[in-house]
Backbone as numpy.savetxt, mean C-alpha at the origin, in Angstrom:
# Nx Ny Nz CAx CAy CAz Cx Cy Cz
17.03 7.84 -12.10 17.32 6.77 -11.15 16.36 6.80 -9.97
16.34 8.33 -9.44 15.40 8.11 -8.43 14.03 7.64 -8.60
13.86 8.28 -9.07 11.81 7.72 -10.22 11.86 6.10 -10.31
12.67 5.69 -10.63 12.92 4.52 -11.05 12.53 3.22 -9.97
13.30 3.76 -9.13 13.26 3.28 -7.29 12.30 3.39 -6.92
11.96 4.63 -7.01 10.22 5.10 -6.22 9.10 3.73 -6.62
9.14 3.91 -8.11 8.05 2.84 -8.78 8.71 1.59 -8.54
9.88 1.47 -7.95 10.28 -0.44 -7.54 9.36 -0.24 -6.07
9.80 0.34 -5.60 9.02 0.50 -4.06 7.94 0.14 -3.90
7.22 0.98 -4.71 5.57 0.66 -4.75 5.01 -0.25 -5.42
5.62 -0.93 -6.48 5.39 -2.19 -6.80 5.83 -3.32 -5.81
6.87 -2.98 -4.68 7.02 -4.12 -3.92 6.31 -4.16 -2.88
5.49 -2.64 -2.49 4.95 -3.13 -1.32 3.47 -3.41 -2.07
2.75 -2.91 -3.30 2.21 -4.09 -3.68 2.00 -5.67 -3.84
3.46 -5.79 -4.29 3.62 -7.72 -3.75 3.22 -7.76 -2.72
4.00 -7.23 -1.73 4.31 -7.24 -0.29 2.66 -7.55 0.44
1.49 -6.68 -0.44 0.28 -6.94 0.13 -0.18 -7.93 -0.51
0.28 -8.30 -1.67 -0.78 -9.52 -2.41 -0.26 -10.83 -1.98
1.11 -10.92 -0.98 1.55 -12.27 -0.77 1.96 -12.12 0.33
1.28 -11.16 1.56 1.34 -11.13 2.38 2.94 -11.29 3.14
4.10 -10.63 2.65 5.36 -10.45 2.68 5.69 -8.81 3.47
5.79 -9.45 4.81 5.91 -8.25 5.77 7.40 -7.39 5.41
8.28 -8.23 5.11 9.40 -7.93 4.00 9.60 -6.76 3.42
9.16 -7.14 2.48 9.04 -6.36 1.48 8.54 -4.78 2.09
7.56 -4.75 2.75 6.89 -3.72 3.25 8.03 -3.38 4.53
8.72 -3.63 5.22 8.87 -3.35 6.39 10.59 -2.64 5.58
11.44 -2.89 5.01 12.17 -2.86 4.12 12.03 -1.14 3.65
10.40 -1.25 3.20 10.74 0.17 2.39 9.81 1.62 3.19
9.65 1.01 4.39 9.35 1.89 5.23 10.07 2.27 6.53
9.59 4.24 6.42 10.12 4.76 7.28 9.36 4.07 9.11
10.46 3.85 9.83 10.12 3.60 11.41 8.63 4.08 11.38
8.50 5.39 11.51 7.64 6.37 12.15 6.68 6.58 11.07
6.37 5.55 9.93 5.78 6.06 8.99 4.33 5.99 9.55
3.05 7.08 8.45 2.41 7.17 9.39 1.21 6.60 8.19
-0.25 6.32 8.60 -1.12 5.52 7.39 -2.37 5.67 7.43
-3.56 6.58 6.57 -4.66 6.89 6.89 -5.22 5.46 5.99
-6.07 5.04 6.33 -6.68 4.15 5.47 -8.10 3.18 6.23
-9.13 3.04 5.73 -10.09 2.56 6.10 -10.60 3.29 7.23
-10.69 4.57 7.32 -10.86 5.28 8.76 -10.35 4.89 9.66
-9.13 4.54 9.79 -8.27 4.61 10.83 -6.60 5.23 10.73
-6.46 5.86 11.56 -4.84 6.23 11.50 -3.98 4.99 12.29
-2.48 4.82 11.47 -1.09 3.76 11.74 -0.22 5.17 12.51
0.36 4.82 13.38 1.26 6.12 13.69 2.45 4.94 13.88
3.26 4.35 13.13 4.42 3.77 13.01 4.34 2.71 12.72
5.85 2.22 12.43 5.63 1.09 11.83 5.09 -0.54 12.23
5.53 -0.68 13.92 4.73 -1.48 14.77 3.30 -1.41 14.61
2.78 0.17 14.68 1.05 0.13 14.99 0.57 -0.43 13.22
1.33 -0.08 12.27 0.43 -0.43 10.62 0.86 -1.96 10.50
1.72 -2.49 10.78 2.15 -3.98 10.68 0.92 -4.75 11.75
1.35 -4.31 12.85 -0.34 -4.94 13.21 -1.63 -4.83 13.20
-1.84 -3.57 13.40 -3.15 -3.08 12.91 -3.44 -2.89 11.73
-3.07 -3.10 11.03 -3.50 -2.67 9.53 -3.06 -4.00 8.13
-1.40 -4.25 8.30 -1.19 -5.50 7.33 -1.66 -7.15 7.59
-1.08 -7.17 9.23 -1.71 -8.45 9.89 -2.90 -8.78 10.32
-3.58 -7.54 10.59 -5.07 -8.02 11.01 -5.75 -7.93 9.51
-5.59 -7.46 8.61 -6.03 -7.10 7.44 -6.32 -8.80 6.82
-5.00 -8.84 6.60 -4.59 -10.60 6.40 -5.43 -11.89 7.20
-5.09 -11.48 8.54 -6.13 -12.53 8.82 -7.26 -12.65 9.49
-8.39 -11.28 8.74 -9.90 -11.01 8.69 -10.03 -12.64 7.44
-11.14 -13.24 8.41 -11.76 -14.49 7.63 -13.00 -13.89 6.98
-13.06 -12.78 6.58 -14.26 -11.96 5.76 -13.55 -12.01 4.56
-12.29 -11.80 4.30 -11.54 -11.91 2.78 -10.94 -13.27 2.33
-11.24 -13.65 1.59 -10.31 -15.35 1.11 -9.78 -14.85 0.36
-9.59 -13.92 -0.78 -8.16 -13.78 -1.53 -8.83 -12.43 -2.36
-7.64 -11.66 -2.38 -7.34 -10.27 -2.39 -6.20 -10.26 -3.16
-6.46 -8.87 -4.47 -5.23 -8.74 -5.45 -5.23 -7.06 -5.51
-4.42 -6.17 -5.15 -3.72 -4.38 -5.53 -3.20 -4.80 -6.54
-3.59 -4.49 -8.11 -2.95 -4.17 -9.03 -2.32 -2.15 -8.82
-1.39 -2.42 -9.48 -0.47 -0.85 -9.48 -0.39 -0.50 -10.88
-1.52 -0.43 -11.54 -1.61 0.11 -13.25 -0.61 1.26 -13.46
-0.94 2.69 -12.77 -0.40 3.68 -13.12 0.44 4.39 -12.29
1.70 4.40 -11.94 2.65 5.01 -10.98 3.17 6.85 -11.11
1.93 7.50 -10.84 3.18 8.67 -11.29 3.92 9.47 -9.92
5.02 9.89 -10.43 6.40 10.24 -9.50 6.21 11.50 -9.34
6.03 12.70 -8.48 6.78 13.68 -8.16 8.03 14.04 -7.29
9.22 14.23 -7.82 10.11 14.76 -6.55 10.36 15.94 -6.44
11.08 16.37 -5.48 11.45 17.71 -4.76 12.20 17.35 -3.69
13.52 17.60 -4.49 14.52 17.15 -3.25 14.63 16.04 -2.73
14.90 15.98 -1.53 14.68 14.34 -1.07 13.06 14.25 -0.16
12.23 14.66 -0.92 10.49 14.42 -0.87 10.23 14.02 -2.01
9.59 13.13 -1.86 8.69 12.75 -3.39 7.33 12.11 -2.76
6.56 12.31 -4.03 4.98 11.38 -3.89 5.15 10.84 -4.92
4.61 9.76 -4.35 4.04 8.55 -5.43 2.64 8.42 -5.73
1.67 8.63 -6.52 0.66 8.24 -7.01 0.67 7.23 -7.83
-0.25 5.88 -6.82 -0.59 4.59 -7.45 -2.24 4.33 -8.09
-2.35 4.48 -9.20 -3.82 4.57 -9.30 -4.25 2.70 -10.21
-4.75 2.28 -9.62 -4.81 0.61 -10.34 -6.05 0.16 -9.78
-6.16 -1.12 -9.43 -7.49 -1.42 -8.99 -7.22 -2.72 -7.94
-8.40 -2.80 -7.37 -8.38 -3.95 -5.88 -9.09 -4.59 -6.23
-9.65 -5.96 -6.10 -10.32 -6.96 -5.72 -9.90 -8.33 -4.94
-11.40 -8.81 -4.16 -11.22 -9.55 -3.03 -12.31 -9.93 -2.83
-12.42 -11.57 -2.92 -13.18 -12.43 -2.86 -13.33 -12.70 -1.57
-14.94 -12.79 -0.81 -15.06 -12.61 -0.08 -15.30 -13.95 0.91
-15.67 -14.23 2.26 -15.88 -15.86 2.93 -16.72 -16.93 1.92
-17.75 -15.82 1.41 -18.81 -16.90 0.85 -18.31 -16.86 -0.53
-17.39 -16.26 -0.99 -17.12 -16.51 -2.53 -17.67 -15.54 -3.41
-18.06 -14.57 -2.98 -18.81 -13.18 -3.78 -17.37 -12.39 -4.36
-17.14 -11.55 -5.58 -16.12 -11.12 -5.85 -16.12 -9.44 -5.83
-15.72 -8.90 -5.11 -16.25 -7.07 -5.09 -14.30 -6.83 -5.65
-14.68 -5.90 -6.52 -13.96 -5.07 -7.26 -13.85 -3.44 -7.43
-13.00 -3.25 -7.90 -13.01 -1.52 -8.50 -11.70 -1.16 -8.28
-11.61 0.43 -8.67 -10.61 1.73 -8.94 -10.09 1.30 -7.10
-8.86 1.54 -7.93 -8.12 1.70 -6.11 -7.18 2.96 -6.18
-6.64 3.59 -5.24 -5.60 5.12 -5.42 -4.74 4.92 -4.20
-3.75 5.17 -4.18 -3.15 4.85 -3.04 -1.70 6.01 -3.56
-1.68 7.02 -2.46 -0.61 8.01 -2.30 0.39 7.64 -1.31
1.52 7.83 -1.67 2.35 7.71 -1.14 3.42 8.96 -0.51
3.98 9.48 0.53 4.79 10.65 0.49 6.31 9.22 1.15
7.65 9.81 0.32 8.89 9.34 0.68 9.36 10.69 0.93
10.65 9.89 1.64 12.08 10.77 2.34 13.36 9.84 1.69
13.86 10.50 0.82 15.52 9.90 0.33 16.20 9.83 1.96
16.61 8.85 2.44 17.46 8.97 3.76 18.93 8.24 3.22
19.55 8.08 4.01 20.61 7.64 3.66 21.16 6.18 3.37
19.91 5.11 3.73 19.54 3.91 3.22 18.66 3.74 2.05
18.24 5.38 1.61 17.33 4.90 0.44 16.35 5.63 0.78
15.35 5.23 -0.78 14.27 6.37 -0.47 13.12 5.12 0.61
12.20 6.01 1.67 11.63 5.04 2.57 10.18 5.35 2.65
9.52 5.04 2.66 7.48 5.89 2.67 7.93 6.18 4.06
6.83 7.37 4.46 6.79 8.41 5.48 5.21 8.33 6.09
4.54 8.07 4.64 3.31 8.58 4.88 2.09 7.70 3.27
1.39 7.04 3.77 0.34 6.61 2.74 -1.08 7.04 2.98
-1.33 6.81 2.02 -3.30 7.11 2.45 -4.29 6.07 1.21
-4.80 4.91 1.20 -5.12 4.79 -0.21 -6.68 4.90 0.44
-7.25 4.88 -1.23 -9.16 5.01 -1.15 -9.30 4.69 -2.86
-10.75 3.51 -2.34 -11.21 2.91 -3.16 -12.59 3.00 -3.49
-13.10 2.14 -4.14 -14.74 2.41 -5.06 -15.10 0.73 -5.08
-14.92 0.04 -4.06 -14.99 -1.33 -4.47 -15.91 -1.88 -4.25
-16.85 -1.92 -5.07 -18.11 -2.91 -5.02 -18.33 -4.27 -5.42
-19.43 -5.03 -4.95 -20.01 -6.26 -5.82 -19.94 -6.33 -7.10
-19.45 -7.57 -7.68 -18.94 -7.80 -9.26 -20.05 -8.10 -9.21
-21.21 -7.93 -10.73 -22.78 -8.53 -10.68 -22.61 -9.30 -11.48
């Protein structure tokens, strides 16, 4: 059951980034969660919702952007688990150029008493020019 949840999670905050659904994302995160990504650190959930999902969204350098979530694997331990998302990104750029590749995106949760919630992400990619 728990495994089960974990991989709904991370498939929703996948939606959550491909349709820009603060929802979805805000839902399955911890307050204080914290977010390494693009060389910058999120230290909660205010600082990654703006700095990171909303400004992300509306950089006019990207016109449309897809996180596929190919491969989900689960570790738990107690009420800790990681999620490893390994799938791929692409995102068409102002002028219409298409850059692609491998995407990875880790996840650490906390089972709390509303559910299991991310704590902590980090993703990193390989995304270059489609030729």
């Amino acid at each position: 059951m728990d495994e089960q949840e974990i991989i709904e999670i991370v498939k929703e905050v996948a939606q959550g980034w491909n349709t820009q659904d603060l929802h979805l994302w805000e839902k399955n995160c911890n307050p204080e969660i914290l977010v390494f990504e693009g060389g910058r650190v999120n230290r909660g959930w205010e600082d990654f919702r703006d700095n990171n999902l909303k400004s992300g969204w509306s950089r006019r350098v990207i016109s449309k952007y897809h996180w596929d979530t190919d491969t989900i694997d689960i570790y738990l331990e107690g009420s800790l688990a990681r999620a490893v998302s390994i799938g791929s990104y692409w995102f068409l750029n102002a002028e219409g150029k298409k850059f692609s590749g491998p995407y990875i995106e880790s996840f650490l949760l906390r089972k709390q008493d509303s559910g299991w919630k991310i704590i902590q992400m980090h993703g990193s990619g390989d995304i270059k020019p489609v030729e």
